[in-house]
N, C-alpha and C positions, 0 to 999 in steps of 0.2 A: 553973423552970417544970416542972409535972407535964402528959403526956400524957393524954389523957381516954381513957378505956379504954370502949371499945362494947362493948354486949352483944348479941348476935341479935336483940334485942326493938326497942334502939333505933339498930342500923345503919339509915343513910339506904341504902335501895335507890339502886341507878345504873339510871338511862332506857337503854336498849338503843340500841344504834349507831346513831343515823338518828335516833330518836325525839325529841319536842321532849317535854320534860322540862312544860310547860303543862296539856298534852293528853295526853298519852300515842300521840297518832298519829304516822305517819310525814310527814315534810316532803310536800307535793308535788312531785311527779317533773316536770323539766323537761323540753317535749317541744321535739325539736331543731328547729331553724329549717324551716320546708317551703322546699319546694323549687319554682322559678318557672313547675314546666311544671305545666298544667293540662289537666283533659278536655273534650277539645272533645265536640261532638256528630255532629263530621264524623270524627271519629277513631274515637269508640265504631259509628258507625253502619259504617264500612269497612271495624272488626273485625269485627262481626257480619257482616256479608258472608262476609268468609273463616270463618267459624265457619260459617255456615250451608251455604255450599261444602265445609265438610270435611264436616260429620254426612252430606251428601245423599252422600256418597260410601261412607258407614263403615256400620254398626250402633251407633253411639253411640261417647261417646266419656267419661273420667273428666276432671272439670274440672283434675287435672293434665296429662294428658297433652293437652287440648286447651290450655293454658298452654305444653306443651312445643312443641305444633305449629306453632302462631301466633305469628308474630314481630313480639310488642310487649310493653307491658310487662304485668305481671298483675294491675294494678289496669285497664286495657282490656279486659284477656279478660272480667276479672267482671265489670265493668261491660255489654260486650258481651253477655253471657248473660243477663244481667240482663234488659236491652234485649227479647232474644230471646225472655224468657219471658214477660214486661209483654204482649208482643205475641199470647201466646199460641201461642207458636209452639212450644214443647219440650215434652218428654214426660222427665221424672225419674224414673229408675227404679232401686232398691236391687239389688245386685250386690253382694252378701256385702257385707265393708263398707266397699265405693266405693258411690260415687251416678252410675249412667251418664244422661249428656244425650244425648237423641234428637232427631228433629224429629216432630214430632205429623204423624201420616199422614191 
């Protein structure tokens, strides 16, 4: 038996790592199982509290370092801001390039 010899023109390309050879796209990425705690709206509305309690005290604040001050997790904090600006209540303002959250005076 003779080996068949390829030439440039008829090597079969190989699909890239991941790729389905069908499509040429990548598989869909599996997202990992969530997790059982949920936002309440009595938890968003108590961070916003302490959120609102910090700005009245500061000159603003970057929403990491109000993530750093507030103790919960930091999908509450956004969420809490969130909350706080729906409401009208915050003034966003560019500081080179952070975004400082205030309270509208």
């Amino acid at each position: 038996m003779s080996a068949k010899k390829t030439t440039p023109g008829t090597a079969r390309k190989s699909t890239a790592a991941g790729k389905s050879a069908a499509n040429g796209k990548a598989p869909p990425t599996r997202r990992p199982a969530s997790s059982s705690r949920t936002l309440s709206s009595l938890d968003v509305g108590a961070v916003a509290g302490e959120i609102w309690a910090l700005l009245s005290q500061s000159d603003g604040q970057t929403l990491a370092a109000l993530k750093k001050s507030i103790h919960a997790p930091a999908d509450v904090v956004v969420a809490a801001v969130g909350w706080l600006a729906r409401e009208d209540k915050l003034t966003f303002v560019a500081s080179g390039r952070a975004l400082k959250i205030t309270l509208k005076s």
